[in-house]
Biotite code that builds the C-alpha atoms (Angstrom):
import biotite.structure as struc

atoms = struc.array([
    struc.Atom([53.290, -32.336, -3.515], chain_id="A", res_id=1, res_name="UNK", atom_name="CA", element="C"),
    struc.Atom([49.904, -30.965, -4.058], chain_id="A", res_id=2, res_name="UNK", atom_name="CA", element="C"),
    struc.Atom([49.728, -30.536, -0.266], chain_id="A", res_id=3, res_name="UNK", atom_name="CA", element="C"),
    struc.Atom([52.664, -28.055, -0.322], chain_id="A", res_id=4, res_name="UNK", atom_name="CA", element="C"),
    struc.Atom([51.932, -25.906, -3.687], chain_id="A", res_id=5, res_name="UNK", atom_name="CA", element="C"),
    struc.Atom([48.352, -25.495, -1.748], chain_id="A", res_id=6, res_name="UNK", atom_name="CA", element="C"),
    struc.Atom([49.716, -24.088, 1.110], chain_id="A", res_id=7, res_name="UNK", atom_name="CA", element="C"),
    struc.Atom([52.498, -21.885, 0.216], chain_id="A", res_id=8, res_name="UNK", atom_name="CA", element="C"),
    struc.Atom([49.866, -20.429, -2.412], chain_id="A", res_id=9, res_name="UNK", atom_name="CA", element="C"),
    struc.Atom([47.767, -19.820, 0.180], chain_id="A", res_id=10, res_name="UNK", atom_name="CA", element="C"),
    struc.Atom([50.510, -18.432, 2.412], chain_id="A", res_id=11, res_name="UNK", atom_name="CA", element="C"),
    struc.Atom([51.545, -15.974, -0.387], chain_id="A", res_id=12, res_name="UNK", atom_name="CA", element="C"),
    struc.Atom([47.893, -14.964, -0.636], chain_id="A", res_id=13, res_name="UNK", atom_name="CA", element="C"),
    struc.Atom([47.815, -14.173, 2.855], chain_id="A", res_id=14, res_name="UNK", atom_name="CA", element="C"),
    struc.Atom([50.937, -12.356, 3.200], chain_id="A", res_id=15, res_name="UNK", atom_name="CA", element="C"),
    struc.Atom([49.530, -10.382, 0.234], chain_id="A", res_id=16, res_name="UNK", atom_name="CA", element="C"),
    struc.Atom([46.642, -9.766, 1.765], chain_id="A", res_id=17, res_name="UNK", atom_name="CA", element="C"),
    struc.Atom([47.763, -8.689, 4.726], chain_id="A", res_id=18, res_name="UNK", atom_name="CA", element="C"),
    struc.Atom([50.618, -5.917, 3.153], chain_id="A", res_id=19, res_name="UNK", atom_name="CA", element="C"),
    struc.Atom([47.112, -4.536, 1.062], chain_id="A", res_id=20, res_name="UNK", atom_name="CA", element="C"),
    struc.Atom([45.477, -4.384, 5.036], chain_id="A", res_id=21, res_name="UNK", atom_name="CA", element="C"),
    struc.Atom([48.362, -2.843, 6.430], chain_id="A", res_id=22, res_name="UNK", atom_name="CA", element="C"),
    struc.Atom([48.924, -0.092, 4.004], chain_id="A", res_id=23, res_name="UNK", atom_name="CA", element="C"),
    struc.Atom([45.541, 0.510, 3.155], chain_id="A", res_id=24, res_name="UNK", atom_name="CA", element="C"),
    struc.Atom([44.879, 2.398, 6.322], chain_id="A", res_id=25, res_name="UNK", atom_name="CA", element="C"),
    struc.Atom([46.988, 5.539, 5.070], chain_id="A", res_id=26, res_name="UNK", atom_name="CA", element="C"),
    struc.Atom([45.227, 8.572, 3.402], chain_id="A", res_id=27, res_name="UNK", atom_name="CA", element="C"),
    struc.Atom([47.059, 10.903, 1.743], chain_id="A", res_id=28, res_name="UNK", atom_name="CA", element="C"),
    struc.Atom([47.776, 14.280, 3.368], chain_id="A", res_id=29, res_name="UNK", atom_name="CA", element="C"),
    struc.Atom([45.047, 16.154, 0.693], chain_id="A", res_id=30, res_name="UNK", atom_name="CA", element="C"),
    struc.Atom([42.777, 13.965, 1.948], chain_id="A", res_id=31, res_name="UNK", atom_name="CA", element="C"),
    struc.Atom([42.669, 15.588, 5.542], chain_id="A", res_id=32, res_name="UNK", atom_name="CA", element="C"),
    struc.Atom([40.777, 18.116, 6.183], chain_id="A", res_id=33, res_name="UNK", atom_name="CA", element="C"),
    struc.Atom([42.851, 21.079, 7.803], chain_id="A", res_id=34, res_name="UNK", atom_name="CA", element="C"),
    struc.Atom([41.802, 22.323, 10.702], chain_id="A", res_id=35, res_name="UNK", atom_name="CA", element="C"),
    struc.Atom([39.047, 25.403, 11.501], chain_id="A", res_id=36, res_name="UNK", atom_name="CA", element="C"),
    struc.Atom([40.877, 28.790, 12.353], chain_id="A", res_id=37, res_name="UNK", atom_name="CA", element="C"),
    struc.Atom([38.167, 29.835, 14.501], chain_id="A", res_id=38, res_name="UNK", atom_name="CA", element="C"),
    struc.Atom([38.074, 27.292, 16.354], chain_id="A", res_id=39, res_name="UNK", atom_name="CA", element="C"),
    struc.Atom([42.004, 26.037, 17.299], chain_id="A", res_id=40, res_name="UNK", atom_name="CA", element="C"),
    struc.Atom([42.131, 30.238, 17.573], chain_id="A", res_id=41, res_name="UNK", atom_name="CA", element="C"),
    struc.Atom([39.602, 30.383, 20.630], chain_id="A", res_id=42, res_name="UNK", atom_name="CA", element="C"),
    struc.Atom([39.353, 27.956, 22.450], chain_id="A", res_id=43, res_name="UNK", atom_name="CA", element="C"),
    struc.Atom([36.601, 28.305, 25.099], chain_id="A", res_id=44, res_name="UNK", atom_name="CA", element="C"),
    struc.Atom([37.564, 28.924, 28.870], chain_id="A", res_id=45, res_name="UNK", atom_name="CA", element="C"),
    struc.Atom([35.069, 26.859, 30.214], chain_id="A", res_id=46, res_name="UNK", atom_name="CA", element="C"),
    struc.Atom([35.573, 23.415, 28.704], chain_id="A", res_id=47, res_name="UNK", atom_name="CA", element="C"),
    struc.Atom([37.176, 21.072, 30.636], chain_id="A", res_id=48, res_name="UNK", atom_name="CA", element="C"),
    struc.Atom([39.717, 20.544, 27.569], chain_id="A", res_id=49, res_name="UNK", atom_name="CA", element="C"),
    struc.Atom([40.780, 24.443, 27.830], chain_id="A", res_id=50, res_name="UNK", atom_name="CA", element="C"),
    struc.Atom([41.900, 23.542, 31.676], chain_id="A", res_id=51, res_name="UNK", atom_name="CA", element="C"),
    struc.Atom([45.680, 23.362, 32.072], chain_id="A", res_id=52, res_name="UNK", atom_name="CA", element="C"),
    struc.Atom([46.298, 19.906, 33.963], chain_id="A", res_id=53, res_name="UNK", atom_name="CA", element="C"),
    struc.Atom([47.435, 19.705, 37.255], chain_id="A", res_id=54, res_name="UNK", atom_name="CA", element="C"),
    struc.Atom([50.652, 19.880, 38.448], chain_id="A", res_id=55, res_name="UNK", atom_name="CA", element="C"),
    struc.Atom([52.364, 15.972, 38.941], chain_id="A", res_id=56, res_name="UNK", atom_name="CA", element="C"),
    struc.Atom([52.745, 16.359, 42.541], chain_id="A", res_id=57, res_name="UNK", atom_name="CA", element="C"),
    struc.Atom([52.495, 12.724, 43.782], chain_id="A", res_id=58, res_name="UNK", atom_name="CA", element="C"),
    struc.Atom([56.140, 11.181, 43.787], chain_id="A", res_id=59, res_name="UNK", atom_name="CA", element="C"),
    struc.Atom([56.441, 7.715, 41.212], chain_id="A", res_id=60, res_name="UNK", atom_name="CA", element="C"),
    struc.Atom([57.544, 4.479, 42.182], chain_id="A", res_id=61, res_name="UNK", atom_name="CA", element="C"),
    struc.Atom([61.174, 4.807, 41.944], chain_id="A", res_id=62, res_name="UNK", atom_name="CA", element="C"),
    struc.Atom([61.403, 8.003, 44.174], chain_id="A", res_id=63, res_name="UNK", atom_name="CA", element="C"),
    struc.Atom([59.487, 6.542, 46.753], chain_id="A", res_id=64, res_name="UNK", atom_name="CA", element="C"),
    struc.Atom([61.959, 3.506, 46.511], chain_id="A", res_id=65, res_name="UNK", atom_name="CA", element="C"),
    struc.Atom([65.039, 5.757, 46.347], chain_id="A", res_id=66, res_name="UNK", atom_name="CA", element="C"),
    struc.Atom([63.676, 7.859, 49.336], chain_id="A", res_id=67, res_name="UNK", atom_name="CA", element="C"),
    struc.Atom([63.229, 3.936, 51.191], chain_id="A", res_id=68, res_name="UNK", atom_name="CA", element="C"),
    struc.Atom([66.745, 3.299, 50.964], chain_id="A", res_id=69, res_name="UNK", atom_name="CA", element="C"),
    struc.Atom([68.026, 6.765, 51.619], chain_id="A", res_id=70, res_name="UNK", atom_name="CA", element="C"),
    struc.Atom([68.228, 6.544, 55.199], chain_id="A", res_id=71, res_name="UNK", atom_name="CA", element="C"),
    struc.Atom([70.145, 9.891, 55.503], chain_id="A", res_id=72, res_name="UNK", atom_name="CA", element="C"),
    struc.Atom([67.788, 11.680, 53.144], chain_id="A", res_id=73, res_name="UNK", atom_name="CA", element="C"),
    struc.Atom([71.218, 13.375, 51.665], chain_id="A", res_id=74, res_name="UNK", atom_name="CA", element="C"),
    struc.Atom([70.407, 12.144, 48.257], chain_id="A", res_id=75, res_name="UNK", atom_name="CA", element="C"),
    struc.Atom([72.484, 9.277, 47.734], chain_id="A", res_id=76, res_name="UNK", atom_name="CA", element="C"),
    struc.Atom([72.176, 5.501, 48.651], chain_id="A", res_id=77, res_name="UNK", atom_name="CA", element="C"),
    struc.Atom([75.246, 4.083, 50.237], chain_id="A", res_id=78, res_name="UNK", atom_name="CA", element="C"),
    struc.Atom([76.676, 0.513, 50.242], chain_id="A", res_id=79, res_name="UNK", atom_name="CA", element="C"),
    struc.Atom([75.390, 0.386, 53.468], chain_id="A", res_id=80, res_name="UNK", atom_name="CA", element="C"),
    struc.Atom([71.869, 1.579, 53.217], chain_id="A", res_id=81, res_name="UNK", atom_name="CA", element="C"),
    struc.Atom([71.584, -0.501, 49.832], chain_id="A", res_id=82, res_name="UNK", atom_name="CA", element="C"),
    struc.Atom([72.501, -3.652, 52.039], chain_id="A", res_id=83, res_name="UNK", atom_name="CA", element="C"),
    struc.Atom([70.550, -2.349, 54.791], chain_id="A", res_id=84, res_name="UNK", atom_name="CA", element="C"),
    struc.Atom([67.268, -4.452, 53.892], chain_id="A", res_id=85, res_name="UNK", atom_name="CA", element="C"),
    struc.Atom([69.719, -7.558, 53.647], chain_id="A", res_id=86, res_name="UNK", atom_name="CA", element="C"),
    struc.Atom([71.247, -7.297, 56.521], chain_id="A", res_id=87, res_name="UNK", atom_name="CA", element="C"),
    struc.Atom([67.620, -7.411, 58.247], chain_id="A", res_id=88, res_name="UNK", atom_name="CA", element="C"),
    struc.Atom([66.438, -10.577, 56.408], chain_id="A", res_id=89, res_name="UNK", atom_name="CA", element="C"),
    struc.Atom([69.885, -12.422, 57.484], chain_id="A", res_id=90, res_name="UNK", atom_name="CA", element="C"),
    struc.Atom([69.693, -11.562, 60.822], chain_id="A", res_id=91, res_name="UNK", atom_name="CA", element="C"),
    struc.Atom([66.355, -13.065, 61.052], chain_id="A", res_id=92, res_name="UNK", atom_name="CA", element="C"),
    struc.Atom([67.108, -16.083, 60.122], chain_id="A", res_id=93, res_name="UNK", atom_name="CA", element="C"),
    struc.Atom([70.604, -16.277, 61.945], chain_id="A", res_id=94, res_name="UNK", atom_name="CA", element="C"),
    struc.Atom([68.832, -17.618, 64.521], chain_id="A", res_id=95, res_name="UNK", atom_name="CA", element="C"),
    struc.Atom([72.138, -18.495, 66.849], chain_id="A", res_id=96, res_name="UNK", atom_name="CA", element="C"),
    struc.Atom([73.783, -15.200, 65.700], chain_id="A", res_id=97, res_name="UNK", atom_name="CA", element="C"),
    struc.Atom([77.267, -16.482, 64.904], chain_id="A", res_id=98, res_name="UNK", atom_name="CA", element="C"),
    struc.Atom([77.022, -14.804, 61.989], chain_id="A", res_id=99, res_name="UNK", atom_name="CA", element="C"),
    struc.Atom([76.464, -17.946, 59.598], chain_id="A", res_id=100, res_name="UNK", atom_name="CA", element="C"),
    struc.Atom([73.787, -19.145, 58.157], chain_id="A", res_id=101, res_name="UNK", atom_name="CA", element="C"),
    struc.Atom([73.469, -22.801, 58.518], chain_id="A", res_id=102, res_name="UNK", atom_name="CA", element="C"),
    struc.Atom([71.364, -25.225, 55.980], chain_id="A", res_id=103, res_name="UNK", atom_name="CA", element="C"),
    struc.Atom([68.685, -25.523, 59.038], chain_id="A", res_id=104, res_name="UNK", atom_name="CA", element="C"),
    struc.Atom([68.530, -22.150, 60.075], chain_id="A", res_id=105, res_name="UNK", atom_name="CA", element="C"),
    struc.Atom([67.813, -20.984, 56.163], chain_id="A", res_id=106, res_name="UNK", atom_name="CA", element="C"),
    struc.Atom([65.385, -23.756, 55.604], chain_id="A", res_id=107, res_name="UNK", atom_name="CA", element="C"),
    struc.Atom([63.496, -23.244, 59.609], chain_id="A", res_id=108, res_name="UNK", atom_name="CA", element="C"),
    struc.Atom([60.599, -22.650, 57.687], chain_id="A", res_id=109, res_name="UNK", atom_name="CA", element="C"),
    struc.Atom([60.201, -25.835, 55.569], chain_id="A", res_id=110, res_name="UNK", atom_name="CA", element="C"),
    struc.Atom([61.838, -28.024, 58.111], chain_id="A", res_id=111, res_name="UNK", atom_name="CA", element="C"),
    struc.Atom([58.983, -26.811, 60.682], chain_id="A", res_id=112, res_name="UNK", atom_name="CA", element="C"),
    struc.Atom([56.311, -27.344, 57.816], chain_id="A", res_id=113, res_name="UNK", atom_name="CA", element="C"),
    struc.Atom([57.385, -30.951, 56.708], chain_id="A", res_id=114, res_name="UNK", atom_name="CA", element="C"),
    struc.Atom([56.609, -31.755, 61.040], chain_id="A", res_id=115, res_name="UNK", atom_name="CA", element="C"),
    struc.Atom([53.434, -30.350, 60.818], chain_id="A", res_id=116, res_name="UNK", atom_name="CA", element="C"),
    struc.Atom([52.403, -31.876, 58.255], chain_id="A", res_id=117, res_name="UNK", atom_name="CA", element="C"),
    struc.Atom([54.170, -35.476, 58.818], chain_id="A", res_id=118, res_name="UNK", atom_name="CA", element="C"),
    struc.Atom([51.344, -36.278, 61.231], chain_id="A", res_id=119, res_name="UNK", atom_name="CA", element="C"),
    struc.Atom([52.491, -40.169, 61.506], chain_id="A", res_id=120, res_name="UNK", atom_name="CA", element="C"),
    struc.Atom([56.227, -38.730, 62.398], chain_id="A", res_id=121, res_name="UNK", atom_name="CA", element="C"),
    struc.Atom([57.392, -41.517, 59.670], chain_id="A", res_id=122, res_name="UNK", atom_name="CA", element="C"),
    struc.Atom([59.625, -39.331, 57.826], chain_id="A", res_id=123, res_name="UNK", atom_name="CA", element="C"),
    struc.Atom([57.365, -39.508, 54.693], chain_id="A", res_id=124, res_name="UNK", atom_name="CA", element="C"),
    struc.Atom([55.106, -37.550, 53.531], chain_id="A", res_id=125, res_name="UNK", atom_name="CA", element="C"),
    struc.Atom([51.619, -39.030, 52.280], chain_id="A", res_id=126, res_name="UNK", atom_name="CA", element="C"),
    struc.Atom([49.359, -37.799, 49.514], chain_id="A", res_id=127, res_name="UNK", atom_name="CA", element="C"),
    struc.Atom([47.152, -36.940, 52.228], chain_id="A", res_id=128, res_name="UNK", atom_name="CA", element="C"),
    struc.Atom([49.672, -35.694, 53.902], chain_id="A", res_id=129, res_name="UNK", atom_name="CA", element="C"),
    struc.Atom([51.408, -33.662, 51.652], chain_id="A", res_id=130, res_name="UNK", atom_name="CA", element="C"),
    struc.Atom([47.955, -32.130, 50.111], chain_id="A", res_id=131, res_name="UNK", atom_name="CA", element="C"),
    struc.Atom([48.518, -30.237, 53.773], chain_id="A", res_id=132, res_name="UNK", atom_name="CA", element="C"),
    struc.Atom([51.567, -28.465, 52.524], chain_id="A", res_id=133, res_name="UNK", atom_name="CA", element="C"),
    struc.Atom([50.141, -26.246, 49.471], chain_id="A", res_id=134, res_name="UNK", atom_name="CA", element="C"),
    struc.Atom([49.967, -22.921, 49.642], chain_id="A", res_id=135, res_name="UNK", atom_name="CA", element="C"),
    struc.Atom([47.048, -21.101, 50.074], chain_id="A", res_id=136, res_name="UNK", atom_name="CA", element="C"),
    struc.Atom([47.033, -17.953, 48.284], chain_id="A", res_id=137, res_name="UNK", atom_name="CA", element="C"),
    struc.Atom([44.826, -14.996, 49.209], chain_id="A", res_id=138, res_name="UNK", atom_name="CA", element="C"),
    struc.Atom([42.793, -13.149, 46.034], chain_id="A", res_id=139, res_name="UNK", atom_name="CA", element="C"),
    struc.Atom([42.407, -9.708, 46.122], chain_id="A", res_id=140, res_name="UNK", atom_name="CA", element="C"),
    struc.Atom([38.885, -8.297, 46.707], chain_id="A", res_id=141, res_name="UNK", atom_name="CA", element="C"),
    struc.Atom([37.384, -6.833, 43.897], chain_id="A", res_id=142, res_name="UNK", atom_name="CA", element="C"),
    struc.Atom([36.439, -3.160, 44.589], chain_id="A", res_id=143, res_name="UNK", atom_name="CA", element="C"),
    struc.Atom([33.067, -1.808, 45.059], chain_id="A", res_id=144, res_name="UNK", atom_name="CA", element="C"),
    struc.Atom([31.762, -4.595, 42.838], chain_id="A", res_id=145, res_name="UNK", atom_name="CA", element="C"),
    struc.Atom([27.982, -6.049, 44.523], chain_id="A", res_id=146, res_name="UNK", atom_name="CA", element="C"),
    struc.Atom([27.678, -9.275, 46.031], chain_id="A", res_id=147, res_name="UNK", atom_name="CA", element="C"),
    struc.Atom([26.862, -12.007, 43.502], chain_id="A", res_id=148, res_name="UNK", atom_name="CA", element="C"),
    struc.Atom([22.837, -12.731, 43.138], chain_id="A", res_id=149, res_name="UNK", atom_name="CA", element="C"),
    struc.Atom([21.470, -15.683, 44.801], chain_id="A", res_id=150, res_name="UNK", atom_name="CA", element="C"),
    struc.Atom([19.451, -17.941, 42.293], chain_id="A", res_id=151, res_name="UNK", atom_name="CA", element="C"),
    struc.Atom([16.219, -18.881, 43.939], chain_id="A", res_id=152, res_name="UNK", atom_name="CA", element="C"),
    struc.Atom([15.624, -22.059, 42.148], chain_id="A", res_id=153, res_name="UNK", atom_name="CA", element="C"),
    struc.Atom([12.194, -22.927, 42.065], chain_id="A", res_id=154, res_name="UNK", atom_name="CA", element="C"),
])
């Protein structure tokens, strides 16, 4: 019972303490300062904060998406070009092109890995054997950062 006065004391004590943190960052608006006429009047031309920043020419992410998919460039995306990308991946892997996608057409890749890496052909993958199946993944080189140091140990 002691146990649990203890801590929901101490939980109060923090919760008070951290309202007191929160609100004691506010100063009241006498407190500030206003701002110098002269200066916010004129600025000066030659500081790089007087420069008006430059125009957003680059296009963002999205457009360049939209503009992927807009095949026609009229300004709309049609069922067709939407499925367009789909209808690329499928036909890759409809290997036979009947138009189906079979279990061993869709899983070509996996079924061709599990050979490779069965090297006994027993149908059964080993520890050894599967360790051959992870997947590597490439890292990203850091930019422009110097080689590491070698340590000459003496």
């Amino acid at each position: 019972m002691r146990q649990f006065v203890l801590g929901a004391g101490s939980a109060l004590l923090l919760a008070a303490g951290g309202i007191v943190w929160w609100s004691g960052g506010t100063r009241p608006a006498s407190l500030i300062p206003p701002q110098p006429a002269a200066a916010a009047a004129a600025p000066d031309p030659t500081t790089e904060a007087s420069m008006p920043p430059p125009a957003a020419s680059e296009k963002t992410r999205e457009e360049k998406r939209f503009a992927r998919y807009d095949k026609d460039k009229d300004g709309a995306v049609a069922r067709e070009e939407y499925l367009a990308a789909r209808r690329k991946a499928f036909a890759k892997l409809d290997t036979n092109g009947d138009g189906r996608l079979a279990f061993e057409e869709y899983a070509v890749k996996t079924v061709d890995k599990f050979g490779k890496a069965d090297a006994d052909r027993s149908g059964r993958l080993s520890p050894a054997e599967f360790a051959t199946t992870r997947v590597t993944r490439k890292t990203k080189p850091r930019p422009d950062c110097p080689p590491p140091a070698s340590r000459d140990e003496d």
